[in-house]
C-alpha positions in Angstrom: 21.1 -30.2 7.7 24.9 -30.4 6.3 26.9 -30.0 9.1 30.4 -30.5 6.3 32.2 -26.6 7.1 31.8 -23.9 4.2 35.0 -22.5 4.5 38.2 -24.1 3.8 39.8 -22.7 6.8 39.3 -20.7 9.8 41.9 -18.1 8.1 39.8 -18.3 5.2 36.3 -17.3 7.1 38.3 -14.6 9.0 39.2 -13.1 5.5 35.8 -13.2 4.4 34.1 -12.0 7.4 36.3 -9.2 7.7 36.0 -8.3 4.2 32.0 -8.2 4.4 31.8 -5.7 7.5 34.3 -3.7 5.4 32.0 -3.5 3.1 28.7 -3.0 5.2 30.3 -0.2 6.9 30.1 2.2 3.7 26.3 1.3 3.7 23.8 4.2 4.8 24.0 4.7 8.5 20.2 3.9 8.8 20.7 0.0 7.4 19.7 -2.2 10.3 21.4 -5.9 10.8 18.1 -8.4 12.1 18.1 -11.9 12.7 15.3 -14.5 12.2 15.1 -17.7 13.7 13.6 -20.1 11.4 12.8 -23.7 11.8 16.4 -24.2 9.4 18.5 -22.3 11.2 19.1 -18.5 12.8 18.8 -16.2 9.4 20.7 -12.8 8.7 19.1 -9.4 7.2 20.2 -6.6 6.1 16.9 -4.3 6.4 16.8 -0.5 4.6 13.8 1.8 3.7 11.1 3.4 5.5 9.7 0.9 7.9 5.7 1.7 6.7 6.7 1.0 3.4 5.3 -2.0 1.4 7.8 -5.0 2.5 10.2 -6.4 -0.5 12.3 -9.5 0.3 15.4 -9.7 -2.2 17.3 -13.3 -2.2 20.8 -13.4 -3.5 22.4 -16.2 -5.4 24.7 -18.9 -4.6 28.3 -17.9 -2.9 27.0 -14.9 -2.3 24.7 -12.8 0.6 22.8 -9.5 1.2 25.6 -7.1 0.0 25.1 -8.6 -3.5 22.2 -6.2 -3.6 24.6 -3.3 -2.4 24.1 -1.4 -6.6 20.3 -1.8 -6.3 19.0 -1.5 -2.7 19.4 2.3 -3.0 16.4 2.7 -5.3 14.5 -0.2 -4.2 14.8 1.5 -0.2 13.1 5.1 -2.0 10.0 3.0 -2.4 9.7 -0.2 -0.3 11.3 -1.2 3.0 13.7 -3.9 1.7 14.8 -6.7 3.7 18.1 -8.6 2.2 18.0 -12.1 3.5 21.1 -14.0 3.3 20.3 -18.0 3.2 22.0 -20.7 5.5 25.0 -22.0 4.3 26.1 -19.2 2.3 28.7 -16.6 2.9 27.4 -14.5 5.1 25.9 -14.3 8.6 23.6 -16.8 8.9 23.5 -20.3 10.3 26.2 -22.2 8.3 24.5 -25.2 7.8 22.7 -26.2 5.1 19.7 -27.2 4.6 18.6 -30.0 1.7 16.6 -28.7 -1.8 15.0 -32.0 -1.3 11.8 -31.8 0.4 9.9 -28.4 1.8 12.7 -27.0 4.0 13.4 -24.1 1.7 9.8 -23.1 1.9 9.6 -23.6 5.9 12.9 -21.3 5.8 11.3 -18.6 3.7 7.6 -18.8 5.6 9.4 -18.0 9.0 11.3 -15.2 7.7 8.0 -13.8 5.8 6.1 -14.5 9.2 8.6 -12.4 10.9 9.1 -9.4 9.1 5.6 -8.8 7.9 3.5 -10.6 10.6 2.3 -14.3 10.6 0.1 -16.0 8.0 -3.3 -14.2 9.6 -1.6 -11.0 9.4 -3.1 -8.5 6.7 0.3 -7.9 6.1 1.5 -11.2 5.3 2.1 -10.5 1.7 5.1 -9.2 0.4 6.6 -8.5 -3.0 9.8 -11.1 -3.0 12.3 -11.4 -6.0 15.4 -13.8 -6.1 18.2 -14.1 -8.5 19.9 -17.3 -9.5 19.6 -20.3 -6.6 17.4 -16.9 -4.9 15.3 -16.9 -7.6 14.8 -21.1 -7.1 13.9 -20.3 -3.7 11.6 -17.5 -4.1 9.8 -19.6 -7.0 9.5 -22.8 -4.4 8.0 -20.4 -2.0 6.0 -18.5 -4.2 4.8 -22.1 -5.6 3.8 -23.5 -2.4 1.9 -19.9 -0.6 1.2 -17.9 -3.7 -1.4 -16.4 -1.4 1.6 -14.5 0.8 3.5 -12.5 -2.5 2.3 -9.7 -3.9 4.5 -10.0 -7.1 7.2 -12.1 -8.2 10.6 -10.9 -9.5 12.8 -13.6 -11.0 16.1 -12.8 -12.3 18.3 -15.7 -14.1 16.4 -17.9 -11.7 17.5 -21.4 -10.8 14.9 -24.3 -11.1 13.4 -23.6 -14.5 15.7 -25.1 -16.8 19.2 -26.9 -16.8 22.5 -25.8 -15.8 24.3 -25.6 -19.4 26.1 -28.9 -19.8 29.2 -26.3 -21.1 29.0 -24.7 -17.6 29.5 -27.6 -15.2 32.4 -28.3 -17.7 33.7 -24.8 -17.2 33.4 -24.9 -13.1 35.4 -28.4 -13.1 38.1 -27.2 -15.2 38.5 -23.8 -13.4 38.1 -25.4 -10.0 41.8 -26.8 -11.1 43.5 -24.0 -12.3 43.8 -22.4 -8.8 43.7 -18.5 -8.9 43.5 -18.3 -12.5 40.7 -20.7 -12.9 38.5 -18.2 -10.5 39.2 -15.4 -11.7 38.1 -17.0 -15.3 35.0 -18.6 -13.4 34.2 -15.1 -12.4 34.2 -13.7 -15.5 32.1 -16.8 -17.1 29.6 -15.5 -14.6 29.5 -12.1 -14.2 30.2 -10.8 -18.3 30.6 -7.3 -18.8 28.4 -6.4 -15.1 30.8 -4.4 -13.0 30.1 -4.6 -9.1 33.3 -2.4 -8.6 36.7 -3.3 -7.4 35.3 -4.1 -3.9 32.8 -6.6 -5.0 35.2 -8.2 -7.7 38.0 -8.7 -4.6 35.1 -9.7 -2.3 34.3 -12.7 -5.1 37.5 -13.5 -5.0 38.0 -13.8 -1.1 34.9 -16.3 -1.7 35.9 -18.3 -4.6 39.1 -18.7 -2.6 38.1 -19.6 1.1 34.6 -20.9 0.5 33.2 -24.2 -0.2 30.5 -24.3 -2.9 27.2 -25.9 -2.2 27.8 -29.0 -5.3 23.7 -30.2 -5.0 21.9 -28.2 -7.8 18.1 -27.6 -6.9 15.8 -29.6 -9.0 13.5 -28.4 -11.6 10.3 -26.6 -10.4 7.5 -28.9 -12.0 5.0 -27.8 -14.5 2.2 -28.0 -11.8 4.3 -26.2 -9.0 4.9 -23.3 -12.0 1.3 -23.2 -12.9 0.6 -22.1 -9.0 2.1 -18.9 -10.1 -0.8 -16.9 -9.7 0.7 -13.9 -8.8 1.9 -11.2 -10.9 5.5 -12.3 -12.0 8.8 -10.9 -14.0 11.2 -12.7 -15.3 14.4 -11.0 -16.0 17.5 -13.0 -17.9 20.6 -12.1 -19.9 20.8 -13.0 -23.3 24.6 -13.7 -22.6 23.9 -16.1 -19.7 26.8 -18.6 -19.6 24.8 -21.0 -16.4 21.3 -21.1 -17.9 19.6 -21.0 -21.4 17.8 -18.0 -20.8 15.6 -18.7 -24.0 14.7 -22.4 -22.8 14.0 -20.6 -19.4 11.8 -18.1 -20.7 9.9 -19.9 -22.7 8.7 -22.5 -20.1 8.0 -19.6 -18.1 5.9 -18.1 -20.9 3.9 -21.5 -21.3 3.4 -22.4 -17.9 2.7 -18.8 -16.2 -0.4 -17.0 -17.7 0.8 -13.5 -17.8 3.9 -13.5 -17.3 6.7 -10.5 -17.7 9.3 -11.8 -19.3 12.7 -9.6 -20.6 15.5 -11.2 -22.7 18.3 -8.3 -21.9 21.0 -8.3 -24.8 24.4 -8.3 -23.9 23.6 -9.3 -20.3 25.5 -12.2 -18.3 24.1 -14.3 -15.4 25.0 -11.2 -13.2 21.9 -8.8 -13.5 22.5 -6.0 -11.4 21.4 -2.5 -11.4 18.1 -3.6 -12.4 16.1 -1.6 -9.7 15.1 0.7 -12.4 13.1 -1.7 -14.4 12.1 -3.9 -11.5 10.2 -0.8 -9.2 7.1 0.3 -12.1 6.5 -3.2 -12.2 6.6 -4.0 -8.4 4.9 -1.0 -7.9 1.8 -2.5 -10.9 1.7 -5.6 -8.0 0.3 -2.8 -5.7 -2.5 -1.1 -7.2 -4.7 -3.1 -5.2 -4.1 -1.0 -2.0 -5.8 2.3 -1.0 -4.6 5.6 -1.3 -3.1 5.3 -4.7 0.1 4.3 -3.1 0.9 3.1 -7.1 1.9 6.7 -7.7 3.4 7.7 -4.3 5.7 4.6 -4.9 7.4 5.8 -7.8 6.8 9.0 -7.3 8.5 9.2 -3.6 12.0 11.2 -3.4 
């Protein structure tokens, strides 16, 4: 692991820290704060919904955590018990050291934290629905590649580790990176668009592009094989104003690679996709049809 610190300061982490449970406190009363130990490191989650509901794991991008999900866990928690799990090495409340993309410790992260909130590998509840957004989305693909036998359905949003970083965004983040607050407040805006997360969430960015120390190893590309293991029922979600990723390039490996695949080009959109929960539940709910009792229909039809 990368034992380098993620802040900048102790100040800095303070800032943050304090600034995230100022934010988790406006969350519903009945949110529940778990931990996980994994083989990479003691792992936060945020966990909402009705505990005998079907098990979604939501992965947040880079420099960010579980509150990232704060516009769309509302709807998700009305139909599946949601656990946000913040990843090592990001700003939040898990282990601070990082783990490498090289190699198979992001999938040994993610199989602990699958084992432990739906039950180990034997369990008949081992599967869970999991989606991922940006370096989430690379993780929930590497895992979903590796045990395509333990998700249910696969929800990618502007995922990492399908195509290349634009060559105009790494230009971007270097230039901004020197401009001090200016340069992240433009950075910000490269990534999120037109999405508004609210003054909170846009000071909260702030606090991180300020005191926090960007992971600088991008994952590596999913290969065609690992993609082809896909053989779950997958949506791919990406903005047609994405300013990291070329969300066309993206979707159309996806569409060659993945037989069946869902996949939405969302005009106007940036990187940022949130408030998505709408379009993301009928199809998590499709990935469930399997099970008895026509829970389909008591999903998205639950108040």
């Amino acid at each position: 692991m990368n034992r380098k610190p993620i802040y900048k300061s102790p100040a800095g982490e303070q800032a943050v820290t304090a600034y995230y449970d100022q934010i988790l406190a406006q969350w519903p009363a009945s949110t529940e704060s778990l931990y996980v130990e994994t083989r990479r490191g003691r792992t936060h989650v945020l966990a909402q919904g009705q505990k005998d509901a079907p098990p979604l794991v939501l992965l947040h991008g880079a420099g960010a955590n579980a509150l990232a999900w704060g516009a769309d866990v509302p709807e998700f928690s009305r139909h599946f018990r949601v656990y946000a799990v913040e990843t090592p090495g990001e700003p939040g409340r898990s282990r601070q050291e990082r783990f490498s993309w090289q190699g198979d410790a992001v999938v040994e992260w993610l199989e602990d934290v699958v084992d432990a909130i739906a039950g180990g590998a034997a369990s008949p509840a081992a599967r869970v629905l999991l989606a991922g957004i940006s370096q989430g989305g690379y993780s929930a693909l590497r895992f979903a590649s590796a045990h395509p036998e333990r998700v249910k359905a696969l929800v990618l949003l502007a995922p990492g580790g399908v195509s290349q970083a634009k060559p105009s965004f790494i230009v971007r983040g270097v230039t901004y990176g020197l401009l001090g607050k200016r340069g992240r407040t433009s950075l910000m805006r490269c990534i999120m668009g037109d999405s508004d997360g609210g003054p909170e969430a846009t000071q909260f960015m702030h606090l991180i592009f300020t005191h926090f120390r960007s992971r600088m190893d991008a994952p590596p590309l999913l290969t065609d094989g690992q993609l082809q293991r896909l053989t779950m029922p997958v949506l791919l979600m990406a903005g047609a104003s994405d300013n990291l990723f070329d969300s066309q390039k993206t979707i159309a490996r996806l569409q060659r690679l993945v037989e069946g695949a869902d996949t939405r080009l969302l005009p106007g959109a940036s990187h940022a996709l949130i408030n998505v929960a709408a379009m993301v539940v009928p199809f998590l709910a499709g990935g469930l049809c399997g099970l008895p009792g026509g829970l389909c229909g008591k999903l998205l039809g639950r108040p």
